[in-house]
N, CA, C and O atoms as a Tinker XYZ file with bonds, in Angstrom:
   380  protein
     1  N     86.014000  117.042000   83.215000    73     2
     2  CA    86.707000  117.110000   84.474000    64     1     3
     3  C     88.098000  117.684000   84.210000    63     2     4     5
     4  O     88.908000  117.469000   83.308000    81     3
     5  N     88.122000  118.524000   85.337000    73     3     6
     6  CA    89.955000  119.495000   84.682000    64     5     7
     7  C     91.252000  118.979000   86.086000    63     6     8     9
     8  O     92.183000  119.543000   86.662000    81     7
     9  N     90.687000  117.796000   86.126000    73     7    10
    10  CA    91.907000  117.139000   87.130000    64     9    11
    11  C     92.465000  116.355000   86.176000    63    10    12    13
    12  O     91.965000  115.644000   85.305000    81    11
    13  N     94.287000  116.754000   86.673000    73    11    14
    14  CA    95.196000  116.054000   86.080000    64    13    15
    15  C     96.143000  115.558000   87.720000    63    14    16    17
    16  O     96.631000  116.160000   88.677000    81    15
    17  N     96.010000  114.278000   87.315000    73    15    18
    18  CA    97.065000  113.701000   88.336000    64    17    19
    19  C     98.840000  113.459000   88.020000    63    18    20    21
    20  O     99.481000  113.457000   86.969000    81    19
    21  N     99.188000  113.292000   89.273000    73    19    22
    22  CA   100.684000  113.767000   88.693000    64    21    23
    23  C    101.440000  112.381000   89.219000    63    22    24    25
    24  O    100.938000  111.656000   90.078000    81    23
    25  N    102.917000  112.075000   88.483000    73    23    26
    26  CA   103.691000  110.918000   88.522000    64    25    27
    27  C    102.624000  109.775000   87.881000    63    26    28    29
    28  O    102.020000  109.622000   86.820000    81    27
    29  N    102.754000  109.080000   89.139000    73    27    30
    30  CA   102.160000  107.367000   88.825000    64    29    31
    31  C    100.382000  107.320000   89.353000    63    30    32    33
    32  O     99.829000  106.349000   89.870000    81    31
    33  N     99.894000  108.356000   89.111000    73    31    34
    34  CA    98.334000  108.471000   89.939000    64    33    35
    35  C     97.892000  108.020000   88.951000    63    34    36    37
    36  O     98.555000  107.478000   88.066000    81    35
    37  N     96.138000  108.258000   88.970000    73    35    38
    38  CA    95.315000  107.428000   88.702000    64    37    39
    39  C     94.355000  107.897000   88.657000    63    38    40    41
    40  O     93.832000  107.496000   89.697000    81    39
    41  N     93.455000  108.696000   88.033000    73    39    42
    42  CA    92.098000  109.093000   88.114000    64    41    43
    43  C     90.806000  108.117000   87.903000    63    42    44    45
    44  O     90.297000  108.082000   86.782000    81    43
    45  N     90.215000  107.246000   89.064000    73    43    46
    46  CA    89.228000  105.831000   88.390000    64    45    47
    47  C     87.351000  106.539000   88.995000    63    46    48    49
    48  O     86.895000  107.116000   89.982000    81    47
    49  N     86.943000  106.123000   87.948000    73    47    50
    50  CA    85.444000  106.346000   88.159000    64    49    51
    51  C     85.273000  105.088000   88.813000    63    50    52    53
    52  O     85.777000  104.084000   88.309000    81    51
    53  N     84.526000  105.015000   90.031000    73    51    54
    54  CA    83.983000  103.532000   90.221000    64    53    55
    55  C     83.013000  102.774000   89.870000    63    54    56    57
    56  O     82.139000  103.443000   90.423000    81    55
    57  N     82.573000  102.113000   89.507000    73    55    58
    58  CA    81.640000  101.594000   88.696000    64    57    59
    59  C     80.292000  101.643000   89.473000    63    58    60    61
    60  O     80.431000  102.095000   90.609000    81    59
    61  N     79.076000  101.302000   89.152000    73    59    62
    62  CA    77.965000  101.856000   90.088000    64    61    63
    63  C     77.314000  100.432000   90.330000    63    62    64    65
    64  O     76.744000   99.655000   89.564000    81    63
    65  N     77.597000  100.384000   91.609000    73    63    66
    66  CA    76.990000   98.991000   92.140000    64    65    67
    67  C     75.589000   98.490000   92.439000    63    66    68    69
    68  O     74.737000   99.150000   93.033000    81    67
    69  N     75.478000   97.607000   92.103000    73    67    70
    70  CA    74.014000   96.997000   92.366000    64    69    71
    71  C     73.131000   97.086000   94.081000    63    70    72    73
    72  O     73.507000   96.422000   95.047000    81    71
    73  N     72.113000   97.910000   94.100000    73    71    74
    74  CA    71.328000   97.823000   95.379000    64    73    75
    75  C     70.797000   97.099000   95.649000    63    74    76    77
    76  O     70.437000   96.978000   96.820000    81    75
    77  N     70.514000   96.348000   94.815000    73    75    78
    78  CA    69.361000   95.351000   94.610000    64    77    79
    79  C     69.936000   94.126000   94.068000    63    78    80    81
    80  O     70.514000   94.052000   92.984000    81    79
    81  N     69.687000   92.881000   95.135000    73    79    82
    82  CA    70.200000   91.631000   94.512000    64    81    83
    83  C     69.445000   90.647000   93.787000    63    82    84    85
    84  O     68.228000   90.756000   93.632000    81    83
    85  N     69.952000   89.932000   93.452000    73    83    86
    86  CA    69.164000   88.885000   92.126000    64    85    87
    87  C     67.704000   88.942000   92.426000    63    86    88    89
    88  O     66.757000   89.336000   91.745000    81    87
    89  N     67.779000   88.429000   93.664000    73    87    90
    90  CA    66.277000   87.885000   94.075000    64    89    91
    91  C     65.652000   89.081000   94.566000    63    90    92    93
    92  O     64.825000   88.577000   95.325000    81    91
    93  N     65.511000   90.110000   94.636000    73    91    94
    94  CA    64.753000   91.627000   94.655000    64    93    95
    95  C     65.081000   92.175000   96.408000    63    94    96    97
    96  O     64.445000   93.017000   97.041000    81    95
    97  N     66.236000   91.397000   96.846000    73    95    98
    98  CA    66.314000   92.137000   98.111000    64    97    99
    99  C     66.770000   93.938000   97.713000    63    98   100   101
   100  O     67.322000   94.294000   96.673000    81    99
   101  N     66.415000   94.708000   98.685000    73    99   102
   102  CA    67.324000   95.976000   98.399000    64   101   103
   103  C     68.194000   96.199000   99.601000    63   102   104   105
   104  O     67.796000   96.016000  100.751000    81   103
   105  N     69.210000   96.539000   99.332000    73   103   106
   106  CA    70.428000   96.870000  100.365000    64   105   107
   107  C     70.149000   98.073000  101.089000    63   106   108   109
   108  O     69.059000   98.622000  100.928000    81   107
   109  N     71.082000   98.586000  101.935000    73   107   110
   110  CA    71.174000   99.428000  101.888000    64   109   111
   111  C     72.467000  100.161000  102.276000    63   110   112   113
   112  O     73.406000   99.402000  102.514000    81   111
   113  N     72.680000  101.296000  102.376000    73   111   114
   114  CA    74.240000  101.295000  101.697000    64   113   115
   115  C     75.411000  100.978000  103.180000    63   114   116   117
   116  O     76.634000  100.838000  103.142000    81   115
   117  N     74.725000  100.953000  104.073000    73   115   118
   118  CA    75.350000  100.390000  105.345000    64   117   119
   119  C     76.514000   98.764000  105.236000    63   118   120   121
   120  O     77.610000   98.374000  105.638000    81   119
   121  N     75.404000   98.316000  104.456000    73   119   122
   122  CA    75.726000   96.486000  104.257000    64   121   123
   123  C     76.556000   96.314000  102.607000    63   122   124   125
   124  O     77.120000   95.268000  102.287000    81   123
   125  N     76.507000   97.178000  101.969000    73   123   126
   126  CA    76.712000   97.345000  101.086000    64   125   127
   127  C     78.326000   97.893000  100.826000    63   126   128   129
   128  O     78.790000   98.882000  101.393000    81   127
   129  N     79.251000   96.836000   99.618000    73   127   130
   130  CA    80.329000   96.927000  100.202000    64   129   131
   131  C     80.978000   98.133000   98.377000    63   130   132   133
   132  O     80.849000   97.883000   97.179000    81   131
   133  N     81.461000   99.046000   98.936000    73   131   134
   134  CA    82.070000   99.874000   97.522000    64   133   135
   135  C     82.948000   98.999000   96.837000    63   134   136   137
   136  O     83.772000   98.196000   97.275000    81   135
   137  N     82.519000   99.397000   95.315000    73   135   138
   138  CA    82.906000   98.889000   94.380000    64   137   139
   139  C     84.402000   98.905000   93.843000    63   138   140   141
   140  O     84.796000  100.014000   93.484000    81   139
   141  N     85.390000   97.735000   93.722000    73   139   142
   142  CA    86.547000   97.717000   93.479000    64   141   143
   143  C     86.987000   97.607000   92.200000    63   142   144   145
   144  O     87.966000   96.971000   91.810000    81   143
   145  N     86.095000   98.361000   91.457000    73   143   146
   146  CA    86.320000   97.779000   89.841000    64   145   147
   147  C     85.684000   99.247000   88.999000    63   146   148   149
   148  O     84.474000   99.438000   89.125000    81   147
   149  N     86.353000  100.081000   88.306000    73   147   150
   150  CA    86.153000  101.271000   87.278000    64   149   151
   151  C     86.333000  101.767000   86.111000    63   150   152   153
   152  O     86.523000  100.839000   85.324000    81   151
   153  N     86.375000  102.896000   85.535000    73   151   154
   154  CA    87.106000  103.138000   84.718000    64   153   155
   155  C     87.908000  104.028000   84.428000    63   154   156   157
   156  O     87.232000  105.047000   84.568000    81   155
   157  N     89.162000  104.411000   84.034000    73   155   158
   158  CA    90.045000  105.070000   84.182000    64   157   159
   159  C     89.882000  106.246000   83.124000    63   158   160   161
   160  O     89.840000  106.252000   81.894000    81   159
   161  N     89.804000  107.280000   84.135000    73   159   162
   162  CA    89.384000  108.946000   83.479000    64   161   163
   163  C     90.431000  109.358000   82.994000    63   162   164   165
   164  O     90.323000  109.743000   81.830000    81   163
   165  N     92.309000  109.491000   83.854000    73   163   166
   166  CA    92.511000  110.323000   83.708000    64   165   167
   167  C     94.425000  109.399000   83.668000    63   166   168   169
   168  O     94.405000  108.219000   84.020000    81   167
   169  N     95.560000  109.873000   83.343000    73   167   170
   170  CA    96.653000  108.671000   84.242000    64   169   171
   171  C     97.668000  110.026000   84.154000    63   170   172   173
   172  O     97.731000  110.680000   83.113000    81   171
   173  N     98.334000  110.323000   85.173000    73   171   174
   174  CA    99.766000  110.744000   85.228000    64   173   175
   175  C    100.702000  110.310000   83.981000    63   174   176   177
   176  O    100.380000  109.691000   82.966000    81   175
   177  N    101.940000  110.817000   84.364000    73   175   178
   178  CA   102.837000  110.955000   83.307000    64   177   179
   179  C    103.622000  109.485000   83.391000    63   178   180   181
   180  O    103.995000  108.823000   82.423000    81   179
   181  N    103.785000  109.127000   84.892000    73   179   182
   182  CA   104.294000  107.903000   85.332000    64   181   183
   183  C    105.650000  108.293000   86.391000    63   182   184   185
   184  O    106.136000  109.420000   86.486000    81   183
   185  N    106.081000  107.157000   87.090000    73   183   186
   186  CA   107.474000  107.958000   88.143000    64   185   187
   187  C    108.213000  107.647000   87.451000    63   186   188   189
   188  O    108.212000  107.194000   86.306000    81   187
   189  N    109.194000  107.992000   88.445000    73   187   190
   190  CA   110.621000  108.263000   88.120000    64   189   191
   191  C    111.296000  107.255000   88.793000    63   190   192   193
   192  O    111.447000  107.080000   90.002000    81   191
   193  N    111.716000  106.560000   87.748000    73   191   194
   194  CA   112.929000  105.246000   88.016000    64   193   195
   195  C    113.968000  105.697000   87.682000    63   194   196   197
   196  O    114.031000  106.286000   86.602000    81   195
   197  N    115.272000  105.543000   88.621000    73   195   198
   198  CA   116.697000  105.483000   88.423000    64   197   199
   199  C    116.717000  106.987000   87.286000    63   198   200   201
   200  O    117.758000  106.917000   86.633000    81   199
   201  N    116.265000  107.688000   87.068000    73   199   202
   202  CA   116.499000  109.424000   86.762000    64   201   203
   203  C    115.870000  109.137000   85.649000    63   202   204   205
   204  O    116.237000  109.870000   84.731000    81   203
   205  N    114.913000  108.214000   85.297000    73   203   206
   206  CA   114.199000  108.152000   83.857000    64   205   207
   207  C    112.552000  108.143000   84.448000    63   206   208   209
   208  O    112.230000  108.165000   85.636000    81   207
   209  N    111.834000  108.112000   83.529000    73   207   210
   210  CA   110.140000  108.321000   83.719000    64   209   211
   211  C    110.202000  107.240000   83.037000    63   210   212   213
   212  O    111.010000  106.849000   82.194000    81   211
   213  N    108.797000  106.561000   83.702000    73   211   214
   214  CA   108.183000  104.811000   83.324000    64   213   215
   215  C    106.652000  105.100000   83.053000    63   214   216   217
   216  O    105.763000  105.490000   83.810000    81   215
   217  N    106.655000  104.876000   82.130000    73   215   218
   218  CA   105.413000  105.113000   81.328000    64   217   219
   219  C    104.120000  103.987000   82.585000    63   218   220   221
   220  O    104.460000  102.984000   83.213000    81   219
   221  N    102.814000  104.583000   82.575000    73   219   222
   222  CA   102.141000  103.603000   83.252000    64   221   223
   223  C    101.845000  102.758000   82.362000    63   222   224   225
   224  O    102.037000  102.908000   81.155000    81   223
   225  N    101.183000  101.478000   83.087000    73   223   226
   226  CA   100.513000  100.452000   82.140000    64   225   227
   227  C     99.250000  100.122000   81.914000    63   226   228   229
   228  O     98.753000   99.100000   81.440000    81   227
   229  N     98.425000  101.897000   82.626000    73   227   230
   230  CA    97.016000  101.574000   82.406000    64   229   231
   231  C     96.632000  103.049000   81.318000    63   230   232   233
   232  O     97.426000  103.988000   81.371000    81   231
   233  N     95.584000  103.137000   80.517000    73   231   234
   234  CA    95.563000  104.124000   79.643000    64   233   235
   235  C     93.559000  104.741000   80.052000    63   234   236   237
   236  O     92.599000  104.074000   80.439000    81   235
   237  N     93.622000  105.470000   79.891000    73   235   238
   238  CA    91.942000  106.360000   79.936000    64   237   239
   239  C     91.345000  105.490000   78.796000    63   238   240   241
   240  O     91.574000  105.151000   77.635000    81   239
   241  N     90.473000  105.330000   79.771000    73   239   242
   242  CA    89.058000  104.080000   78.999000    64   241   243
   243  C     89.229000  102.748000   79.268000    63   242   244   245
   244  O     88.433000  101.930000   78.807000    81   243
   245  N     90.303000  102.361000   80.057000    73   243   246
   246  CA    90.532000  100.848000   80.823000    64   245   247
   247  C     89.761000  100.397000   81.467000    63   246   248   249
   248  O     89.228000  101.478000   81.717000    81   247
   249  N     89.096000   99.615000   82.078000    73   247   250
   250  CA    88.162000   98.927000   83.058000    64   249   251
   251  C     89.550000   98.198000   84.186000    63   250   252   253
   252  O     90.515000   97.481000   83.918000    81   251
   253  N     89.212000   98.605000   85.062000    73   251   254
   254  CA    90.500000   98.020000   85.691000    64   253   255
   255  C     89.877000   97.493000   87.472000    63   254   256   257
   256  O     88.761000   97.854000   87.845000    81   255
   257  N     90.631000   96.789000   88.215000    73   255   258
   258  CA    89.951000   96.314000   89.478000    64   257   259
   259  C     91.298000   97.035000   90.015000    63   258   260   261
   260  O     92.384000   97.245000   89.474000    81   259
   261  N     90.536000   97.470000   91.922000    73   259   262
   262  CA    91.853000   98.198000   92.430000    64   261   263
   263  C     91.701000   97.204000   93.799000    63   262   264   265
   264  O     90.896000   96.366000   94.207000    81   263
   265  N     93.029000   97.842000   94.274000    73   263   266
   266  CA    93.176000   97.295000   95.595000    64   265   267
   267  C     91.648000   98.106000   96.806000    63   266   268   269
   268  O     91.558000   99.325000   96.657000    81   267
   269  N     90.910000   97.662000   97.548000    73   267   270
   270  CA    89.921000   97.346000   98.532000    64   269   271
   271  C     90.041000   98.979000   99.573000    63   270   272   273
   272  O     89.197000   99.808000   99.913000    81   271
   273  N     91.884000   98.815000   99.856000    73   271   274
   274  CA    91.454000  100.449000  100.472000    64   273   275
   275  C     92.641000  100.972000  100.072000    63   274   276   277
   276  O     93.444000  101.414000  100.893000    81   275
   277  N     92.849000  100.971000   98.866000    73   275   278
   278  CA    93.894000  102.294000   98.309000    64   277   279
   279  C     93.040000  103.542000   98.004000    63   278   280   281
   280  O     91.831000  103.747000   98.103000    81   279
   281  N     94.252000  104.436000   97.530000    73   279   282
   282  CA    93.285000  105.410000   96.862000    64   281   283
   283  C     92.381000  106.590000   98.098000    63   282   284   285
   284  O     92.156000  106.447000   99.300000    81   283
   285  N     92.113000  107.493000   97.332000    73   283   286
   286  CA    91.830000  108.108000   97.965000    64   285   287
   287  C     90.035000  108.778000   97.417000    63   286   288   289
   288  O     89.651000  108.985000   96.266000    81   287
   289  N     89.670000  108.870000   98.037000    73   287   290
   290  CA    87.994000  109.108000   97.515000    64   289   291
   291  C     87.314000  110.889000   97.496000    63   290   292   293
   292  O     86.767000  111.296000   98.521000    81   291
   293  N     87.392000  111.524000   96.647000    73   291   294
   294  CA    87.228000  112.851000   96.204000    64   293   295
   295  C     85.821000  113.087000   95.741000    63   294   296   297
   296  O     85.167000  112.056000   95.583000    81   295
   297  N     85.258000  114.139000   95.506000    73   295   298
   298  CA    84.377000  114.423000   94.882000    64   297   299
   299  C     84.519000  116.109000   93.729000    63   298   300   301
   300  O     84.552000  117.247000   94.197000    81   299
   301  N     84.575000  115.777000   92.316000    73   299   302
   302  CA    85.020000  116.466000   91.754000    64   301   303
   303  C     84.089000  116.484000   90.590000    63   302   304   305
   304  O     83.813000  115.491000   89.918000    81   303
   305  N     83.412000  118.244000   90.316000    73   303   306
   306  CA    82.406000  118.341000   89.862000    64   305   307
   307  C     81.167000  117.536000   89.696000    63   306   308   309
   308  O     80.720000  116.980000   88.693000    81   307
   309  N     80.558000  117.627000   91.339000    73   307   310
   310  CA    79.811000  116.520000   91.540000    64   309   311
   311  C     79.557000  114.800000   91.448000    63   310   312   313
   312  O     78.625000  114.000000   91.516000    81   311
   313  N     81.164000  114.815000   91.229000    73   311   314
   314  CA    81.302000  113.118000   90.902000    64   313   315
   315  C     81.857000  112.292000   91.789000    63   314   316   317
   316  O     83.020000  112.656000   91.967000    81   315
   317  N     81.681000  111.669000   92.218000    73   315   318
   318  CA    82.994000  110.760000   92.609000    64   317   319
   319  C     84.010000  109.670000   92.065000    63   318   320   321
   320  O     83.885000  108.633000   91.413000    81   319
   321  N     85.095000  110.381000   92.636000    73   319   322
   322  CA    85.867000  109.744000   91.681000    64   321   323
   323  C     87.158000  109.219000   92.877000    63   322   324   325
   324  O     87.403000  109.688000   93.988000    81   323
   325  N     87.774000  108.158000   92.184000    73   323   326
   326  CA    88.998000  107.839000   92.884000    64   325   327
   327  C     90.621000  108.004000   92.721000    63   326   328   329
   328  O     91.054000  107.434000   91.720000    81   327
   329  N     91.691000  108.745000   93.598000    73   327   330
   330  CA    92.468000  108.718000   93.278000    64   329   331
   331  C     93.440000  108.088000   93.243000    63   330   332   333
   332  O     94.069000  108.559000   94.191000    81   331
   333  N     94.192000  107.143000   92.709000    73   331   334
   334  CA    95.070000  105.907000   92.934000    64   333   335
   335  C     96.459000  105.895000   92.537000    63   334   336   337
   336  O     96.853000  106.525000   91.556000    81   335
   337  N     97.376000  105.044000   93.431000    73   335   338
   338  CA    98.530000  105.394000   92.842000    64   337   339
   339  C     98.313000  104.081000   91.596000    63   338   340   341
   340  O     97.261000  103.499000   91.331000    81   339
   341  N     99.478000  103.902000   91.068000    73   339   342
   342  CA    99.191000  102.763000   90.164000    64   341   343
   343  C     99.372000  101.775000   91.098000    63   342   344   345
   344  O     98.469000  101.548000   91.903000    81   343
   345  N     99.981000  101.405000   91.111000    73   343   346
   346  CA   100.474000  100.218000   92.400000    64   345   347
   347  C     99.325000  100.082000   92.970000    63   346   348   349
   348  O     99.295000   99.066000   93.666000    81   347
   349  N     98.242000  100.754000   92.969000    73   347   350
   350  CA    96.839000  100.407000   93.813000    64   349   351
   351  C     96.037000   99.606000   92.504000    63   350   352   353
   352  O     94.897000   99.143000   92.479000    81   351
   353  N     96.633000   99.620000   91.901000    73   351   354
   354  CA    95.586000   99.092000   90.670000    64   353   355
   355  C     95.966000   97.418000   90.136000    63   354   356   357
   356  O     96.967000   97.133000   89.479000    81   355
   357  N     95.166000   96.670000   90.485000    73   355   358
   358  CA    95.236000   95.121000   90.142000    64   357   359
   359  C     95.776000   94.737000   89.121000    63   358   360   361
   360  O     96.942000   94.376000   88.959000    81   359
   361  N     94.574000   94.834000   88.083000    73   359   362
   362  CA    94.433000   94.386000   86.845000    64   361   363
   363  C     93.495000   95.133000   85.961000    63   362   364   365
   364  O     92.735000   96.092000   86.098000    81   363
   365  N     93.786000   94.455000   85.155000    73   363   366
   366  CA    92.902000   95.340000   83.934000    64   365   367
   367  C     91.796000   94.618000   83.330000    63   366   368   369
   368  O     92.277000   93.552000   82.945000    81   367
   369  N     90.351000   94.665000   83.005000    73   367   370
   370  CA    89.760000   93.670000   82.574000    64   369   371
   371  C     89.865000   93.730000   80.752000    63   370   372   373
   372  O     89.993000   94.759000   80.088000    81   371
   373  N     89.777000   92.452000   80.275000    73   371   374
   374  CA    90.281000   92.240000   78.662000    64   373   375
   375  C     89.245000   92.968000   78.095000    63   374   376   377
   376  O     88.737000   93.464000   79.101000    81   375
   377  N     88.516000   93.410000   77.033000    73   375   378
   378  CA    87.897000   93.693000   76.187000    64   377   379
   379  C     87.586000   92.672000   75.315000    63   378   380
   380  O     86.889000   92.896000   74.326000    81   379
């Protein structure tokens, strides 16, 4: 993928959610709620505080949960992918 995001963005794959629940119901994508949890493709350089740059605090290959409706939803070389500021981004899950 040849997207680079700029400042404090966020390039997140979303993770691919289950259609099908425990007990063999299948959804369908109406009822079915998008996934708030990915992994991070791509990160900006970070903003600009007080005339200095702030490094982000998430790095490419993070698993991270985002905020529900940040972000913005693209499709880039057939993928979808999400664009986020950081501030849209929760947490990070541990390894």
């Amino acid at each position: 993928m040849k997207l680079q995001p700029l400042g404090d963005r966020v390039i997140v794959r979303p993770a691919s959610q289950d259609d099908v629940t425990e007990s063999g119901i299948v959804l369908p994508d109406t009822v079915s709620e998008k996934p708030q949890r990915g992994e991070v493709l791509a990160v900006g350089e970070g903003a600009w505080v007080d005339g200095a740059r702030v490094a982000p605090d998430v790095a490419v290959g993070d698993d991270v949960f985002y905020a529900k409706f940040g972000g913005t939803e693209v499709r880039v070389d057939g993928e979808d992918v999400m664009i986020l500021s950081e501030n849209d981004i929760l947490a990070k899950v541990g390894k």
